[in-house]
C-alpha positions in Angstrom: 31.8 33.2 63.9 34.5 31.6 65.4 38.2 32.7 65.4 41.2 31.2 63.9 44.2 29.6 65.8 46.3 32.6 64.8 43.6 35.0 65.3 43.1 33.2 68.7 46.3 34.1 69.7 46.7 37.7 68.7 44.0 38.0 70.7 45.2 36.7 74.1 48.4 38.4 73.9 46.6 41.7 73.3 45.1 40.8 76.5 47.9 39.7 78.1 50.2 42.5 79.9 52.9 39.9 80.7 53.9 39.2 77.4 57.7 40.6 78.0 57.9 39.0 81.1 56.9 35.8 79.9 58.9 36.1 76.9 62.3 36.1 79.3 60.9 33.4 81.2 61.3 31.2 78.4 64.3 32.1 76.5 65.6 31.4 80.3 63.9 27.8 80.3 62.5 29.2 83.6 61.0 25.7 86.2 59.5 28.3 88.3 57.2 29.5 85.5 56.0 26.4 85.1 52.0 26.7 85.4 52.3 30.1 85.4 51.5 30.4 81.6 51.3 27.9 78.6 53.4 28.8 75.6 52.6 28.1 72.3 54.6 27.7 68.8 52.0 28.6 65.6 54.2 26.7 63.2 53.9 23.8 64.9 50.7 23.7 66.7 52.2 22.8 69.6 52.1 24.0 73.2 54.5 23.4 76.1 55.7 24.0 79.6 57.9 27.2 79.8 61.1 24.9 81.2 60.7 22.2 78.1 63.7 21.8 76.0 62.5 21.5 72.6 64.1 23.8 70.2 63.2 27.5 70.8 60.5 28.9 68.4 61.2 32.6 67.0 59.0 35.3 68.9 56.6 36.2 65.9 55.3 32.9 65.9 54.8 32.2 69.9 51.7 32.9 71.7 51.0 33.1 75.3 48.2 31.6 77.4 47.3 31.5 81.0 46.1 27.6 81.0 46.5 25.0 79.0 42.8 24.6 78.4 42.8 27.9 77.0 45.7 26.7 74.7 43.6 23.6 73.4 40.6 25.9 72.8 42.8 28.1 70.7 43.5 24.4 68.1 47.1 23.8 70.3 48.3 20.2 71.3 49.8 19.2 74.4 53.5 18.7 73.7 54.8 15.2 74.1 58.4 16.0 75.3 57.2 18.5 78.7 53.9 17.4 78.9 52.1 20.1 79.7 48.6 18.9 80.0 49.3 16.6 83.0 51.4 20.0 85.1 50.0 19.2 88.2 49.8 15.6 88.2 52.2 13.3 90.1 55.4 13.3 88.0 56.9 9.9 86.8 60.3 10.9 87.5 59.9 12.1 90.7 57.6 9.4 91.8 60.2 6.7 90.8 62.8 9.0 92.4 60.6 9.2 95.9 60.4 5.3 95.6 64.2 4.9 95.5 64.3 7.3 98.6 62.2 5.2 100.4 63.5 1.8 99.7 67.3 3.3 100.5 65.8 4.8 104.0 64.0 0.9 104.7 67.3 -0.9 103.5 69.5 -2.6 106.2 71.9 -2.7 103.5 72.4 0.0 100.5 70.9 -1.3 97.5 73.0 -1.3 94.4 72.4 1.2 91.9 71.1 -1.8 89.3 68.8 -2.4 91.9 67.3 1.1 92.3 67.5 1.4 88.3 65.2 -1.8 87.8 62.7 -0.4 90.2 62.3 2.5 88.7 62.3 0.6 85.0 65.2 2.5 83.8 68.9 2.1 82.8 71.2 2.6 85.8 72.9 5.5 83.9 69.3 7.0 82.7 68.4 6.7 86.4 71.6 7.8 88.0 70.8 11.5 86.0 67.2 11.8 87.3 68.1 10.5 90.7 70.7 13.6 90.7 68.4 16.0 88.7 65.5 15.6 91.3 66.8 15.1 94.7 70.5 17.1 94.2 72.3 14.0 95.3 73.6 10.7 93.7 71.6 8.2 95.1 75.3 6.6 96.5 75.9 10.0 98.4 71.9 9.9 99.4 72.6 6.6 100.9 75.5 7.8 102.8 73.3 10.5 104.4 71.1 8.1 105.3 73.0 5.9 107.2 74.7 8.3 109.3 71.2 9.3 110.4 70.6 5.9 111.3 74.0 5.8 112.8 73.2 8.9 114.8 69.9 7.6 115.9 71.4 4.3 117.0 74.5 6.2 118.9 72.0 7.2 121.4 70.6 3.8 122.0 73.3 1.0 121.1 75.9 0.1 123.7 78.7 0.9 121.8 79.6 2.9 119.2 80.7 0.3 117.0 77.5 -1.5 117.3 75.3 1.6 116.3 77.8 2.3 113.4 77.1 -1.8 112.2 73.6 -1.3 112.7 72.9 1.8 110.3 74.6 -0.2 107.5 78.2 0.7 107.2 80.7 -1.9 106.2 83.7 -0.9 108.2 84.3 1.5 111.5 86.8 3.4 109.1 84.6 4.8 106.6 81.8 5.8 109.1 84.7 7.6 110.7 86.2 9.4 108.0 83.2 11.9 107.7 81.5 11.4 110.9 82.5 14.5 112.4 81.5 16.6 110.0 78.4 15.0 109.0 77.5 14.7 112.9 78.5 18.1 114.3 80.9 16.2 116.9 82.9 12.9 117.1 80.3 9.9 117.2 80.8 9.2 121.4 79.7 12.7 121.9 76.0 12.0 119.9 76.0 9.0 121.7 76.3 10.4 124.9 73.7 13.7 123.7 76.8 16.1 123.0 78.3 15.0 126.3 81.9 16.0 126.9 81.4 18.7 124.0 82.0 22.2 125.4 79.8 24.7 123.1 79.9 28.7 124.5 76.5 30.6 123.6 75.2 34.1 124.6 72.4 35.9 123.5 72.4 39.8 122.0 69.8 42.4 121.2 69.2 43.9 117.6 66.8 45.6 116.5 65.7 42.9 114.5 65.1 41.1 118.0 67.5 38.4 119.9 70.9 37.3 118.3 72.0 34.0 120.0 75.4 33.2 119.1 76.8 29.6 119.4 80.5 28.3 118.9 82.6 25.0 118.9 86.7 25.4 119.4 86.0 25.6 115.7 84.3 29.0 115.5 80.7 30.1 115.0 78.4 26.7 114.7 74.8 28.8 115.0 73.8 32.5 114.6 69.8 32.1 115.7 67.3 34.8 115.0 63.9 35.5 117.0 61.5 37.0 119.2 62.4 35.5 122.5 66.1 34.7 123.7 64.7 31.6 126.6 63.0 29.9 123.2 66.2 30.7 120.9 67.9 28.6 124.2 66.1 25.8 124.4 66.0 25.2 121.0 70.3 25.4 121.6 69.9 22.4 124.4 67.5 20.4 122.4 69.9 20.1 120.2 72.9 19.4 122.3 71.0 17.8 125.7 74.3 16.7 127.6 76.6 19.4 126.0 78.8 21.4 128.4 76.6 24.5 127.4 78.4 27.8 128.9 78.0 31.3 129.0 80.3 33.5 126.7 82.9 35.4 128.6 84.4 38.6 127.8 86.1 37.6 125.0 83.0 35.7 123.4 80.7 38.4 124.4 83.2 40.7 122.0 82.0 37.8 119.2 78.4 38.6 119.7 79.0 42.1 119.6 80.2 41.3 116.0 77.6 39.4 115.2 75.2 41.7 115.9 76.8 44.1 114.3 76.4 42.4 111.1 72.9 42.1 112.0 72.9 45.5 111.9 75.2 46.2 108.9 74.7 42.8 106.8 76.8 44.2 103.6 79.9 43.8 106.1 82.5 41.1 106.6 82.0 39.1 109.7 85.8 38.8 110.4 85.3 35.9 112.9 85.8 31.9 112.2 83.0 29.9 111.1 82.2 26.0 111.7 80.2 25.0 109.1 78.8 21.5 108.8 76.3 19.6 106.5 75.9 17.8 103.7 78.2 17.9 100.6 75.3 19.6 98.6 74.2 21.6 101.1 78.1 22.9 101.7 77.8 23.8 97.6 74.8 25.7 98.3 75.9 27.8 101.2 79.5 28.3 99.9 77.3 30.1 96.2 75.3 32.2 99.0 78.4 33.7 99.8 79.2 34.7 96.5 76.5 37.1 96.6 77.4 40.3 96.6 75.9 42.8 98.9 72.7 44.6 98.3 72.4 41.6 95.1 69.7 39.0 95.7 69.8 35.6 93.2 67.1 33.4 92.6 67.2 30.0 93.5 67.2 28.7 90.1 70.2 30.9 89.5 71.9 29.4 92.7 71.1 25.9 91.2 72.7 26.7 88.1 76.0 28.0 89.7 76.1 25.0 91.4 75.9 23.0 88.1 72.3 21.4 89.6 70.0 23.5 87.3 67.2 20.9 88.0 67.8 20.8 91.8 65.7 24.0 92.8 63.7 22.6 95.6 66.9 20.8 96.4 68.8 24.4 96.9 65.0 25.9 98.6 66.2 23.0 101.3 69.3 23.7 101.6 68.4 27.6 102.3 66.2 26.4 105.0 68.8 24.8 106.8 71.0 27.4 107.0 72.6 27.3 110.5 74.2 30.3 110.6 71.9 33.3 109.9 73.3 36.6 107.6 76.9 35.1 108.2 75.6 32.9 105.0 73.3 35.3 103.5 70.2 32.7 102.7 68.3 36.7 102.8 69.8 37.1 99.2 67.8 34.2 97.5 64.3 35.6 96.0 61.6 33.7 93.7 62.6 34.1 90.3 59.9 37.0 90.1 62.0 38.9 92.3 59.4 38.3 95.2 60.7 37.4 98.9 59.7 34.0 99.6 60.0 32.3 103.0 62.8 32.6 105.4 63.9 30.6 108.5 63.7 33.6 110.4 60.8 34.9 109.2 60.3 36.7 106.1 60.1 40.5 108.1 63.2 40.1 109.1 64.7 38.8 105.3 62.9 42.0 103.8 64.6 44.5 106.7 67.9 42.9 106.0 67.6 43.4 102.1 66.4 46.9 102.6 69.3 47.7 104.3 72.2 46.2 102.0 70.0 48.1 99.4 70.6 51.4 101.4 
């Protein structure tokens, strides 16, 4: 004799010893539960995503299940607002958002936002939200980014400056040069020229997590590298800067290393020391809420997304974690999965798990 939907659904959660877990998941609206389990209202005869918006049900009448197909066996619906039936599948929004990306990286000119919006078969203000719900970025600023990479890949080749500026789409010399610096690492003739004529001061430590190299501008501390072997953590410096006036730390910078490494040691301290810090407006966001963290705290990166006021930019903020140039001196170690779980880490995940452990001591 076959079970009812409500008996159905006793059942699984009696079998289910995630039930609490789950519970918090969704009153938090939790993306990175997504998959993870199906929800489902009795009242309705509904079931969603965990992250869907629809008005929350009370808990007596929600059941959990660990796939959708086991939620359609049990007499549930797929929900028309999250779609949870096609989890998995290529997601309108992003695929339209992907498209745009593409056609601004192809353009020789930035397309208008009308442009992008009819492309994607959306208003421009409809679009302009999911273009900055997906990617973290307004498309304007994403086309921006764009063109001063093509402005730094033509620096190298063009014959003058002003050429390679022309070339990656800008309208005017001025307005390439009122963020090229920082958006470049180093005035536009020293890209061209492979960081030629920049003077950058690097040394190398030993922690007991392994090599500490330590890089700095006249600004302060550009690069705090982690690894296994101190010639790689070099070459990896003069890729980077190929014509650079790359020279060894005296005294005085060794002293800078030495503090490094002591945070290394000690993350929970202050590193008293100046820091240059260059990238993208989002990714500045992101790294300025990583400092916020207390020591011996760890945030998710959904929380980090909301603090940034990009709660749908979690991939977005995984990115910007990744880039991270400057290793514990922007404490990337404090961002777990929302599980609590140590995901991946630029400097491999033994060393993210040492350095929690410690701040936890």
């Amino acid at each position: 004799m076959s079970m009812s939907m409500t008996e159905t659904a006793r059942a699984n959660n009696a079998a289910s010893p995630h039930e609490d877990g789950w519970w918090e998941a969704l009153r938090r609206r939790d993306p990175a539960y997504d998959g993870a389990f199906f929800v489902a209202v009795r009242t309705t005869g509904v079931y969603c995503r965990p992250s869907c918006k629809s008005r929350p049900a009370r808990r007596e009448n929600v059941s959990f299940f660990p796939t959708a197909g086991a939620a359609e066996r049990a007499g549930y619906r797929a929900c028309k607002r999250c779609r949870p039936d096609r989890l998995g599948a290529p997601d309108p929004q992003v695929e339209a958002v992907k498209r745009a990306c593409e056609k601004i990286a192809s353009a020789e000119e930035a397309p208008s936002l009308a442009d992008l919006a009819a492309s994607a078969g959306l208003s421009p203000f409809h679009f302009h939200r999911v273009f900055k719900k997906i990617a973290g970025v307004t498309p304007k600023a994403y086309s921006a980014q764009m063109r001063a990479r093509r402005a730094a890949e033509n620096l190298g080749k063009a014959e003058t400056v002003t050429e390679a500026i022309y070339d990656a789409g800008f309208n005017s010399s001025s307005r390439f040069y009122e963020t090229a610096t920082a958006r470049l690492g180093m005035t536009p003739t020293a890209v061209r020229r492979g960081g030629e004529s920049a003077t950058i001061r690097f040394a190398v430590g030993e922690s007991s997590l392994g090599a500490v190299l330590v890089a700095a501008t006249e600004k302060g501390v550009a690069a705090i590298m982690l690894g296994d072997d101190p010639e790689a953590l070099m070459r990896a410096l003069q890729d980077r800067f190929p014509r650079a006036d790359l020279i060894g730390g005296d005294a005085a910078f060794e002293r800078w290393v030495a503090a490094v490494v002591g945070l290394v040691e000690a993350p929970g301290q202050r590193l008293d020391l100046p820091l240059d810090i260059r990238g993208t407006a989002f990714q500045q966001r992101v790294w300025q809420a990583l400092r916020a963290i207390p020591p011996g705290r760890t945030a998710s990166y959904a929380e980090i997304a909301e603090a940034i006021g990009r709660p749908k930019a979690v991939r977005a903020v995984a990115l910007a974690c990744a880039a991270n140039p400057l290793a514990v001196a922007i404490p990337c170690h404090r961002v777990v999965r929302t599980d609590g779980d140590i995901s991946g880490y630029r400097w491999g995940v033994d060393r993210k798990r040492k350095l929690l452990d410690r701040e936890a001591a």
